[in-house]
LODO-683513 format. One record per residue: residue in three letters; x, z, y of N, C-alpha, C in turn. Coordinates in pm, whole numbers, padded with zeros to 5 digits, always signed. Layout:
residues N
ALAXZYXZYXZY;...
end
This chain:
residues 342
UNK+08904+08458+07694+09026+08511+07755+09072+08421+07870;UNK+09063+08293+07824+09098+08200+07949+09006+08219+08066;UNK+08894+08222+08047+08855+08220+08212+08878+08392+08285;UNK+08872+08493+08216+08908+08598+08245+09053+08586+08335;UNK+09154+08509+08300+09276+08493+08334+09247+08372+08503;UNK+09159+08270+08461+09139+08236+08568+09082+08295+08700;UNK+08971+08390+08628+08909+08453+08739+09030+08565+08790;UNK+09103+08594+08741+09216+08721+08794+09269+08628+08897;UNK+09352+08501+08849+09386+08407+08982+09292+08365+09046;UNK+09218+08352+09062+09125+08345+09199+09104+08431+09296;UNK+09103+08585+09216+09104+08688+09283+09206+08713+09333;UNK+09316+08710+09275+09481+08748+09386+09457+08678+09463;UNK+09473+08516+09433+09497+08378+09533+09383+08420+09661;UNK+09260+08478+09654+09155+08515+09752+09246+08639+09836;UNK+09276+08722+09730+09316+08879+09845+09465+08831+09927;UNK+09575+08761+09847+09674+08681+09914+09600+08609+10020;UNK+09539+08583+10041+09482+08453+10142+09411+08544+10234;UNK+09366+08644+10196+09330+08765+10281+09383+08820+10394;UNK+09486+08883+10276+09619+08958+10357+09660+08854+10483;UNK+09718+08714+10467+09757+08606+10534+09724+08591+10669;UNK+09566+08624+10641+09504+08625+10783+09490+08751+10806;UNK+09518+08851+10775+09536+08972+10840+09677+09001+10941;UNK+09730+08941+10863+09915+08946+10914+09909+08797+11054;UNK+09838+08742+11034+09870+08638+11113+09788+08615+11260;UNK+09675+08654+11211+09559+08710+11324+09597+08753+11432;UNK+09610+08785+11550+09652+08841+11698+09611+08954+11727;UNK+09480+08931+11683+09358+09044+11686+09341+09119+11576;UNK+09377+09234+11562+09406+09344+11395+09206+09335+11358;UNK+09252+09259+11221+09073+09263+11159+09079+09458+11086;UNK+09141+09508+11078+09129+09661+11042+09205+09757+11113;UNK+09184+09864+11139+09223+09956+11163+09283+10046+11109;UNK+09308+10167+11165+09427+10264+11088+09362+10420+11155;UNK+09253+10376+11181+09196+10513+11271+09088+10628+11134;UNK+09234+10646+11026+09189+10686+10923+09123+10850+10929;UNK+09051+10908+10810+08993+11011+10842+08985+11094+10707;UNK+08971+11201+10650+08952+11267+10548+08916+11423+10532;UNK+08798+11419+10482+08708+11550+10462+08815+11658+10383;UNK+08810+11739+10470+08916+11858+10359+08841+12000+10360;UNK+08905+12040+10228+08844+12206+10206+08886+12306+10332;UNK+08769+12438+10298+08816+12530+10356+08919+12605+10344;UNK+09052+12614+10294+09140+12692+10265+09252+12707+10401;UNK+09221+12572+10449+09355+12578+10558+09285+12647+10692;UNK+09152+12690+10699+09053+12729+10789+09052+12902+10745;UNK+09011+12927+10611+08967+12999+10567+09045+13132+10519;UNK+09219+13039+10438+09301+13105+10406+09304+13142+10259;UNK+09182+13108+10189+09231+13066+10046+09094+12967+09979;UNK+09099+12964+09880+09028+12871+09813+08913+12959+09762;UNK+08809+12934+09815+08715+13039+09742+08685+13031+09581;UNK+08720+12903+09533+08681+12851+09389+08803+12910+09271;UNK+08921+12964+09352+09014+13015+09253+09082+13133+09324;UNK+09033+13217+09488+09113+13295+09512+09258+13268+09597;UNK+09344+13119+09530+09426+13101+09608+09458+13093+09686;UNK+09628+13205+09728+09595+13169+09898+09662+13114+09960;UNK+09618+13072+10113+09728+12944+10163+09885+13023+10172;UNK+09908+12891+10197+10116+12939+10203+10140+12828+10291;UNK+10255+12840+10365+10320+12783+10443+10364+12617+10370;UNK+10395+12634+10270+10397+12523+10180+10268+12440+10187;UNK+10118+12445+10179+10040+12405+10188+10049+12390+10306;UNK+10045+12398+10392+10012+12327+10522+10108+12250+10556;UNK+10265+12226+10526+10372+12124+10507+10341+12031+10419;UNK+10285+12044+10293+10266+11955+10196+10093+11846+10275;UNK+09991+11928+10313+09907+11865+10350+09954+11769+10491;UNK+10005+11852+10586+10068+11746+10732+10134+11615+10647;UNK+10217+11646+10581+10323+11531+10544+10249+11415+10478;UNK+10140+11471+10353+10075+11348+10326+09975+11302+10398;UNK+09903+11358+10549+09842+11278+10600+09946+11154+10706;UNK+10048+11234+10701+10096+11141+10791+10141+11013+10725;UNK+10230+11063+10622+10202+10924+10521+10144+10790+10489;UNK+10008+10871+10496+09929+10820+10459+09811+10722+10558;UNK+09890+10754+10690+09822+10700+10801+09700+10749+10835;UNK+09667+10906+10792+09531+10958+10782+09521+11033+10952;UNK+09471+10960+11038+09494+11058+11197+09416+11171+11159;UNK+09279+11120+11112+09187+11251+11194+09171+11380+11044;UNK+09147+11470+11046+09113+11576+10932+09027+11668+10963;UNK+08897+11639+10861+08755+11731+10885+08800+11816+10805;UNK+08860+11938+10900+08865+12090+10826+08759+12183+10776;UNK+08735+12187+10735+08567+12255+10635+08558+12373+10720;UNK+08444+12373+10808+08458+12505+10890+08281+12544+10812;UNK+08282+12531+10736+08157+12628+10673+08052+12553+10703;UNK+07938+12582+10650+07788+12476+10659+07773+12588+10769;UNK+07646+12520+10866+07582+12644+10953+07493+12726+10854;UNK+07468+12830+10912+07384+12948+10789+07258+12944+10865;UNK+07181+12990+10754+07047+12994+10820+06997+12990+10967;UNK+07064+13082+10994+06985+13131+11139+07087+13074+11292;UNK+07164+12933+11205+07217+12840+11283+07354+12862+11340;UNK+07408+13004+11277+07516+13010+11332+07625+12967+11247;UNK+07771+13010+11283+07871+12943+11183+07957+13082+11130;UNK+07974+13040+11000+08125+13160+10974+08211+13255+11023;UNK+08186+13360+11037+08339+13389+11058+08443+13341+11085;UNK+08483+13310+10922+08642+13289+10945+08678+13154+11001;UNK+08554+13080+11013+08590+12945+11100+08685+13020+11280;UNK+08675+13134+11293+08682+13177+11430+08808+13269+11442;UNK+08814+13239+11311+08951+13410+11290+09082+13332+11347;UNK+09195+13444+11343+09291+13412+11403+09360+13343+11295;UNK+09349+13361+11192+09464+13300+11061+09373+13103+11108;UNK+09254+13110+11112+09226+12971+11124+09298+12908+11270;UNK+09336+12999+11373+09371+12946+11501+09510+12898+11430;UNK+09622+13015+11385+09705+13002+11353+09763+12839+11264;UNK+09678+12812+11131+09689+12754+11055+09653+12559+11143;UNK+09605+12538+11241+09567+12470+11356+09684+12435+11425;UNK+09766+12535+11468+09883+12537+11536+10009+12485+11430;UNK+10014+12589+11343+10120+12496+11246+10091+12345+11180;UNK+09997+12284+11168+09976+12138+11132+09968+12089+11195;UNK+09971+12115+11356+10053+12010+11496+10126+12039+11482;UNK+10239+12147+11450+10396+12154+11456+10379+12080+11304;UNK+10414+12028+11207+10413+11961+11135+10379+11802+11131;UNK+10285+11794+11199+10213+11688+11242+10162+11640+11368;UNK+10238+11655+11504+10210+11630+11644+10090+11525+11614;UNK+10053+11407+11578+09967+11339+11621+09804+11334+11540;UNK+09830+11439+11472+09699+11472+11405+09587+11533+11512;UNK+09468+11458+11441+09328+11513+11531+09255+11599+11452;UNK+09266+11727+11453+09137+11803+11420+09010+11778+11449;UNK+08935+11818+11326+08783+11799+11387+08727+11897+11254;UNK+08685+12018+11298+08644+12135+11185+08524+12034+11129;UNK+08508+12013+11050+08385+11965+10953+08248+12067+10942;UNK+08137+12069+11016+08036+12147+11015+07908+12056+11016;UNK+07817+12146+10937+07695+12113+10899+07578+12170+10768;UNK+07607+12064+10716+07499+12135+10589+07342+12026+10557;UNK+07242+12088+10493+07125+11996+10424+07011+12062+10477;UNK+06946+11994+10553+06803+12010+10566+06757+12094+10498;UNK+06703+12188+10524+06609+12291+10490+06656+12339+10386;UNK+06802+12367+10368+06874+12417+10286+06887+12539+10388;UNK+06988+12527+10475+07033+12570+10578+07049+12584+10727;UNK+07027+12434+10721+06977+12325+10834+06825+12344+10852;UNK+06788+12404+11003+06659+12356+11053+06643+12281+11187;UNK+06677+12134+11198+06684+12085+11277+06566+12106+11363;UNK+06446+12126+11319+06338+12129+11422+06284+12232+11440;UNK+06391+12344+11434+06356+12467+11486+06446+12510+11611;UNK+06367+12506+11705+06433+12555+11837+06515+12652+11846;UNK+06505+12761+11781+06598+12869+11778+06756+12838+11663;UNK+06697+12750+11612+06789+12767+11508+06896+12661+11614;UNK+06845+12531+11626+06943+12455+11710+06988+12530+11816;UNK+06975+12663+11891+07038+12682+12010+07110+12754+11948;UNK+07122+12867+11866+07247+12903+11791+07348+12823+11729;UNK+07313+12732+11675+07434+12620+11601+07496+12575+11720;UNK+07431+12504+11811+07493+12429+11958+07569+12537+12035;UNK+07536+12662+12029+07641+12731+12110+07785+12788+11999;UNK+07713+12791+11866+07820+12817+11872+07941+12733+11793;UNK+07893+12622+11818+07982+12477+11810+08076+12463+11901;UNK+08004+12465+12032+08068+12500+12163+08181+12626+12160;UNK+08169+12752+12111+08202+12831+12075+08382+12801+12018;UNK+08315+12755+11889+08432+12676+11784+08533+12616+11832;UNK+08478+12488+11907+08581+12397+11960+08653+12508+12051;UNK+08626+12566+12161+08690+12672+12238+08789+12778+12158;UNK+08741+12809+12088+08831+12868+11998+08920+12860+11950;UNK+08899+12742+11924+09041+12709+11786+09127+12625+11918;UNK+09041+12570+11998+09088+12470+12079+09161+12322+12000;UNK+09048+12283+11934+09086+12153+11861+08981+12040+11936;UNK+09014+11923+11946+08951+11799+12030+08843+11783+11970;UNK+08817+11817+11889+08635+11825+11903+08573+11807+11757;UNK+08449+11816+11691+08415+11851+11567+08345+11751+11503;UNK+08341+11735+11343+08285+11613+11316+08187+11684+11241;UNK+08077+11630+11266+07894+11663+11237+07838+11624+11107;UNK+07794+11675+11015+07765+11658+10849+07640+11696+10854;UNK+07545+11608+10852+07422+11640+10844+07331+11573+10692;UNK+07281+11660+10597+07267+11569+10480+07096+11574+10463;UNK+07022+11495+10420+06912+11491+10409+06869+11447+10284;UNK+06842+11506+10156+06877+11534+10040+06695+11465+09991;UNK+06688+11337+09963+06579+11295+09946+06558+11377+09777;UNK+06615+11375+09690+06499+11408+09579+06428+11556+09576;UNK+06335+11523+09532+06276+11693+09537+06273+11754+09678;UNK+06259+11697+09789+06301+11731+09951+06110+11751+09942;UNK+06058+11879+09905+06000+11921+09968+05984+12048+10010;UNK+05857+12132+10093+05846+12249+10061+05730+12277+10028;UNK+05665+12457+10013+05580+12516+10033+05518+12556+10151;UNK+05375+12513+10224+05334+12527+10310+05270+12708+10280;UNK+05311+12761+10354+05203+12876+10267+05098+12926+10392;UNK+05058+12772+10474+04915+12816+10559+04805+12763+10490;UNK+04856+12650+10356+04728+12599+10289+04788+12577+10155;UNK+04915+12660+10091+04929+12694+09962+04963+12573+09869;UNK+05025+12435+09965+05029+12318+09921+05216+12348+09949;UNK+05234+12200+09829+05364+12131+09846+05345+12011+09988;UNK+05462+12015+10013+05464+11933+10144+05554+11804+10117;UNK+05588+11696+10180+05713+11628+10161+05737+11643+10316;UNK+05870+11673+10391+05911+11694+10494+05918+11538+10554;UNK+05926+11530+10663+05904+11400+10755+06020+11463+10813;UNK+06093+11282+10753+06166+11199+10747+06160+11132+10881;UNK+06101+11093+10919+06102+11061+11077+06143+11143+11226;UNK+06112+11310+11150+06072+11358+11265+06228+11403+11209;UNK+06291+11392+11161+06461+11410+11078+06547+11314+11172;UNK+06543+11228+11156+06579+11096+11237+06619+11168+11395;UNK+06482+11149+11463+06477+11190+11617+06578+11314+11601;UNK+06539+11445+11499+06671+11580+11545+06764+11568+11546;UNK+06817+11463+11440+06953+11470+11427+07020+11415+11549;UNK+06942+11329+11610+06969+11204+11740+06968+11340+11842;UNK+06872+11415+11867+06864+11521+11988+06995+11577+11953;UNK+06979+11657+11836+07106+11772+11844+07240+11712+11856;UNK+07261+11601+11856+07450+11515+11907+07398+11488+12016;UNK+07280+11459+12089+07293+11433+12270+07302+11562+12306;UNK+07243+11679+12219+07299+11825+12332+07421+11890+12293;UNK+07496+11808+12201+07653+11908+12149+07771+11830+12258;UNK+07666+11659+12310+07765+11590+12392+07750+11659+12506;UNK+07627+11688+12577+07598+11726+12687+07690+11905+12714;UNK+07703+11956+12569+07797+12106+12563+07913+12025+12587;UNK+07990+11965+12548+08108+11884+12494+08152+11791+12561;UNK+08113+11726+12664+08183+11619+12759+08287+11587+12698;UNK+08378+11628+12701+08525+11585+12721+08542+11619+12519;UNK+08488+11647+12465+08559+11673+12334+08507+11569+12260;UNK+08555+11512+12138+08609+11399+12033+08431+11416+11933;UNK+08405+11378+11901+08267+11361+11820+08287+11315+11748;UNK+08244+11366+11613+08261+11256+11526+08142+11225+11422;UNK+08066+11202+11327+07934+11213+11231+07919+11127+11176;UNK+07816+11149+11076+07851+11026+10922+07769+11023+10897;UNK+07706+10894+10849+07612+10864+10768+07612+10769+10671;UNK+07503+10775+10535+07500+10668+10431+07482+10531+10474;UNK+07534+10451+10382+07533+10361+10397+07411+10215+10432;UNK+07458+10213+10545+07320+10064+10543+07248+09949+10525;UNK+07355+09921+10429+07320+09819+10335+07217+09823+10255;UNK+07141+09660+10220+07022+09672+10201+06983+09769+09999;UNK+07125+09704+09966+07042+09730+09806+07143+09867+09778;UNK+07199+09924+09899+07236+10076+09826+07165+10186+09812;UNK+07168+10245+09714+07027+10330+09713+07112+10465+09678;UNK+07179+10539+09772+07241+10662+09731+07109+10751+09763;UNK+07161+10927+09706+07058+11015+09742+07023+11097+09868;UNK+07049+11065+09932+07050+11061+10089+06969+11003+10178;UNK+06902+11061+10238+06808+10956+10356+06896+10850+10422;UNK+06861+10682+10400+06941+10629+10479+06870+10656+10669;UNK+06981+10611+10782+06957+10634+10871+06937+10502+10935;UNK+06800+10467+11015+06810+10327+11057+06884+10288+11148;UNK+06915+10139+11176+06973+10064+11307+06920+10163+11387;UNK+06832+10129+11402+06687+10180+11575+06797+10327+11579;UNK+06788+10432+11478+06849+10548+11512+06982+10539+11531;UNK+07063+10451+11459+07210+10442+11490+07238+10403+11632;UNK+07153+10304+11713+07166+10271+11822+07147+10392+11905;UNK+07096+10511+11874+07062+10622+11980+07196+10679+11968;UNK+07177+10721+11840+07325+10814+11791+07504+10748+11845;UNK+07489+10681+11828+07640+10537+11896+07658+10628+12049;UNK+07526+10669+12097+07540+10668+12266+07626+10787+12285;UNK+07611+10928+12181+07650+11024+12187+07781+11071+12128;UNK+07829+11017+12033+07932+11009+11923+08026+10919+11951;UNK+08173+10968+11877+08306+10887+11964+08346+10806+11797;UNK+08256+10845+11729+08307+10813+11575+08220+10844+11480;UNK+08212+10763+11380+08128+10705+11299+08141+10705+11153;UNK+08152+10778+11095+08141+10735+10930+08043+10661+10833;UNK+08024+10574+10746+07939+10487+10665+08001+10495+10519;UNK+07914+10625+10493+07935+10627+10294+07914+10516+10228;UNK+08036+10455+10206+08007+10325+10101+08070+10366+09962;UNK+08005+10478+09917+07998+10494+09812+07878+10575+09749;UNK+07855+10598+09557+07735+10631+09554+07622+10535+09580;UNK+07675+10421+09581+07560+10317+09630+07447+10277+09511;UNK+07478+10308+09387+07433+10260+09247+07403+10147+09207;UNK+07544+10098+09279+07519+09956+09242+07662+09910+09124;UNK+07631+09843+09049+07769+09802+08935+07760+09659+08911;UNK+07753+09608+09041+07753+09441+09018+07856+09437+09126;UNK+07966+09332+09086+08037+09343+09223+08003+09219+09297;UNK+07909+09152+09249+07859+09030+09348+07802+09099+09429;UNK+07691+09229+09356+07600+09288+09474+07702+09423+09553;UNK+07807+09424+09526+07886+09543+09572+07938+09444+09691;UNK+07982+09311+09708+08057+09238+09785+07946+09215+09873;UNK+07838+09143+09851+07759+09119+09953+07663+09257+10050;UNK+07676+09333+09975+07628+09476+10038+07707+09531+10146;UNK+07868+09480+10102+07992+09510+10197+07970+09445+10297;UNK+07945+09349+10300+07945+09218+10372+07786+09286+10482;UNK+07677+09286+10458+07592+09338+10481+07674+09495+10595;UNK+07679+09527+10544+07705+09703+10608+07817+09642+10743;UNK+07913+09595+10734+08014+09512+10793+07929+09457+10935;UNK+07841+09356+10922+07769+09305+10991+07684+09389+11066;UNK+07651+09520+10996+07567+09566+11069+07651+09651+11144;UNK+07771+09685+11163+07839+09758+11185+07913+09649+11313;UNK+07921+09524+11303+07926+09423+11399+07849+09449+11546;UNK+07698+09445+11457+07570+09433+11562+07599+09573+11629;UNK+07653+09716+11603+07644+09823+11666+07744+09822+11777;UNK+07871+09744+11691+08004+09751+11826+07938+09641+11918;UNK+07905+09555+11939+07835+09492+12014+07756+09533+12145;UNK+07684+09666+12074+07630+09734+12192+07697+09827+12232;UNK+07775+09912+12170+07868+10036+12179+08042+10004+12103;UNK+08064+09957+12199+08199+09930+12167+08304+10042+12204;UNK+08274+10116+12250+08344+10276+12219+08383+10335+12143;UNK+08274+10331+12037+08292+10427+11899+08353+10362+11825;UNK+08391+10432+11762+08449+10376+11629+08384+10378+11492;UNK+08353+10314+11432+08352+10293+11312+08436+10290+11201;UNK+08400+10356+11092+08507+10427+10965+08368+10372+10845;UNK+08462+10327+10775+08380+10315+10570+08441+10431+10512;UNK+08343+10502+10464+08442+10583+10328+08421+10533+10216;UNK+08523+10566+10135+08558+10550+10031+08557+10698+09969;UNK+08578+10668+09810+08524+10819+09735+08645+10857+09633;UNK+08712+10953+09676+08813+11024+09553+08751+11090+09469;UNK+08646+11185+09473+08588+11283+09432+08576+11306+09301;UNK+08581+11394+09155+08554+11355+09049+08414+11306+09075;UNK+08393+11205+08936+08247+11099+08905+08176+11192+08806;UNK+08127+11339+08778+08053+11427+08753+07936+11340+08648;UNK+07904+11369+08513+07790+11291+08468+07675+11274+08564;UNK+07626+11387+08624+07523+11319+08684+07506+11221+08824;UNK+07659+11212+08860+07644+11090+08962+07666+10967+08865;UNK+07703+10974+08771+07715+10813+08734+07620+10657+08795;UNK+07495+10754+08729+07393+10610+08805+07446+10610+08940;UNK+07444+10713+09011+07496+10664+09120+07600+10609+09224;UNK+07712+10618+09081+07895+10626+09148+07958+10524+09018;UNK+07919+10380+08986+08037+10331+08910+08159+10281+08933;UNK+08245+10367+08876+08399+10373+08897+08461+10258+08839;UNK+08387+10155+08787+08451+10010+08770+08412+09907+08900;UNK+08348+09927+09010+08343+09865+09099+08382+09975+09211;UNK+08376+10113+09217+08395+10177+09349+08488+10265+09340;UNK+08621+10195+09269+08749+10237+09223+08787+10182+09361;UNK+08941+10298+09407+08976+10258+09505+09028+10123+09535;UNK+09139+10093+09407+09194+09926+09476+09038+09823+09500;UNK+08979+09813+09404+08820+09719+09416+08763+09759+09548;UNK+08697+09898+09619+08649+09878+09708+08713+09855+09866;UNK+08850+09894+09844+08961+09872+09968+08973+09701+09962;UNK+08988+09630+09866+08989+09502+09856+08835+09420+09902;UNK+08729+09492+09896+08616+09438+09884+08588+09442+10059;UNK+08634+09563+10112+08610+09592+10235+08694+09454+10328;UNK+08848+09480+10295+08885+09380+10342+08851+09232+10331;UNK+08808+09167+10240+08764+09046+10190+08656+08994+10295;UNK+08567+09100+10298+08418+09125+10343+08453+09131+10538;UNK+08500+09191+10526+08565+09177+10702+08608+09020+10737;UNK+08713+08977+10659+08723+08865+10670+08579+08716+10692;UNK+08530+08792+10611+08419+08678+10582+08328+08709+10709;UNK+08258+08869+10771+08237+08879+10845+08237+08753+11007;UNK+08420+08778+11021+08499+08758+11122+08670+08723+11131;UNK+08693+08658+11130+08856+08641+11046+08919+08654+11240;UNK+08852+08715+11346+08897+08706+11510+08868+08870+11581;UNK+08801+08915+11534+08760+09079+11544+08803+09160+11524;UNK+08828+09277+11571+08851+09404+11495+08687+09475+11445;UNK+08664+09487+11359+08574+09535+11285+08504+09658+11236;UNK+08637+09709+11142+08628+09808+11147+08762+09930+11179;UNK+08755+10029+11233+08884+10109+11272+08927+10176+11190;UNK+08853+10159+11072+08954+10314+10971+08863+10343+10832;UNK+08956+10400+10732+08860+10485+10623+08869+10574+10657;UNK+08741+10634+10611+08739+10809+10564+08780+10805+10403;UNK+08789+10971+10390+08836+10928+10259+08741+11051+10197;UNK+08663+11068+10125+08581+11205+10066+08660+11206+09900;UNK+08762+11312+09873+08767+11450+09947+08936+11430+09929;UNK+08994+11536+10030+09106+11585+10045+09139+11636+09855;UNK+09091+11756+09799+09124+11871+09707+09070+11779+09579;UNK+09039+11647+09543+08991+11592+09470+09057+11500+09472;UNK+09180+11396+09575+09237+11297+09537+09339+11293+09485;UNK+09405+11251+09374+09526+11287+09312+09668+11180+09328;UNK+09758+11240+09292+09852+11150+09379+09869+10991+09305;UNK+09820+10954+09254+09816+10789+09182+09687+10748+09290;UNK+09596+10835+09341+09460+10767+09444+09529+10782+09531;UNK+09630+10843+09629+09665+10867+09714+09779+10727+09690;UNK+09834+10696+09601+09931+10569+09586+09867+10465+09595;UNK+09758+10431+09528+09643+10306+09535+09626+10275+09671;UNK+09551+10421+09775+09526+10360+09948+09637+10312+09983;UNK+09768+10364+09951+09891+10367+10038+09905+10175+10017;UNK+09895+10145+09887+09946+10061+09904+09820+09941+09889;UNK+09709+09970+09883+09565+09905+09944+09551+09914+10104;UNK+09580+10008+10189+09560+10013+10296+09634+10028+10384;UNK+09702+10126+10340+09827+10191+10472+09910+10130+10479;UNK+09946+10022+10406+10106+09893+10402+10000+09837+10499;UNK+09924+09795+10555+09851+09674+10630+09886+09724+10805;
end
């Protein structure tokens, strides 16, 4: 019991000593250039999972707690692209223009960014020519439409079982992973080249060495392409399957640094960590333990880890937060007073 009690004071006396140099620093070691994945309902007009439909109340209740909450930007779920690369409907309808307009009157300084994408050869065919010129126009399309500053890009690459059927020689295939890499890098240099002037935003897992989520990680070499095209950056630091918090701290520490080496070359973009509200479902466990990637632990770990980084930098600009319709108001109290007091 005694050293349990000691190690708790070490740990305040460390995050106190944290905070210290956060507050005292000249140069802000974090940011507030927060972000959070939300459902389709405020797009869509109800909840497809129960029918419910939006109300004027919902879109007051959602403005108010992002503002709260210091959350600027909000990935509005504008539908995965569908097969044949195009997007939704109701991503285009007037109730979605509408519902756009009332959460700037609620919220003047909020940034839209419809949330679009989807999984490799689910839906997603990045290396099909036809399919990318339908998605790219009508991305282009989208943003014009709704007239929101520009869209954040979800591209997932779903390593287990990621193969197909060849049926020119009746074999299983495993899809290349490489030639994944380069599309995803093409298709954000031609949504920038549609898009000049509009807000970018896209995410990827985390790059730290010992996280092993189910996701293709994406390398430096490709992040350095992708940085050139994109105004913003997400890094899933969660799902990592890791439940050591020595190896959860130094992994932070790790991702941090590498996230150093990118602003270095591209000091434009921004960089965002997410963090995970989401229910922990049995079968993510191996991959999601909620005794180290609980919100106060990994908001504390991030900051700690910045510090150690660089105690003279700004580092990183913001969380994401995955998901809007999954965080409940005691997680929404934890960031507030893990992050948004800073």
């Amino acid at each position: 019991m005694l050293h349990k009690l000691i190690f708790s004071f070490l740990a305040l006396m460390s995050f106190l000593g944290c905070s210290d140099l956060f507050k005292k620093n000249s140069v802000p070691l974090i940011g507030q250039e927060n972000a959070i994945w939300t459902e389709s309902l405020y797009l869509r007009g109800y909840r497809p999972s129960s029918g419910e439909k939006l109300t004027d109340e919902h879109l007051r209740t959602y403005a108010f707690n992002l503002k709260k909450n210091k959350i600027k930007y909000a990935y509005l779920f504008a539908g995965p692209y569908e097969e044949d690369g195009r997007l939704p409907d109701y991503a285009f309808s007037k109730l979605a223009r509408k519902s756009i307009e009332k959460l700037r009157k609620h919220y003047p300084e909020i940034i839209i960014l419809p949330w679009i994408g989807g999984v490799q050869n689910k839906t997603v065919y990045l290396g099909d020519s036809l399919w990318v010129e339908n998605a790219l126009n009508d991305t282009k399309r989208l943003v014009e439409t709704l007239g929101v500053q520009g869209v954040h890009i979800d591209f997932e690459y779903i390593i287990k079982g990621d193969s197909y059927l060849d049926t020119t020689i009746g074999e299983e295939r495993e899809f290349d992973q490489e030639s994944y890499g380069n599309n995803v890098n093409t298709f954000h240099k031609k949504i920038r080249a549609l898009l000049p002037d509009s807000f970018i935003s896209s995410v990827v897992v985390s790059t730290a060495p010992d996280t092993k989520p189910w996701k293709r990680k994406t390398s430096i070499e490709e992040l350095l392409v992708l940085t050139e095209h994109v105004d913003q950056i997400s890094f899933l630091f969660y799902d990592t399957s890791i439940s050591s918090q020595k190896t959860f701290q130094y992994n932070c520490v790790k991702q941090i640094e590498d996230i150093r080496f990118l602003r270095k070359v591209n000091s434009e973009t921004q960089y965002l960590l997410s963090i995970g509200t989401f229910v922990n479902r049995v079968e993510l466990h191996k991959y999601r333990d909620l005794n180290i990637e609980n919100i106060p632990n990994s908001l504390r770990t991030i900051k700690e880890s910045t510090v150690h980084v660089s105690s003279k930098e700004l580092l990183i600009d913001g969380i994401s937060i995955f998901c809007d319709w999954q965080t409940s108001e005691k997680e929404w109290e934890e960031f507030y007073v893990n992050w948004g007091t800073n």
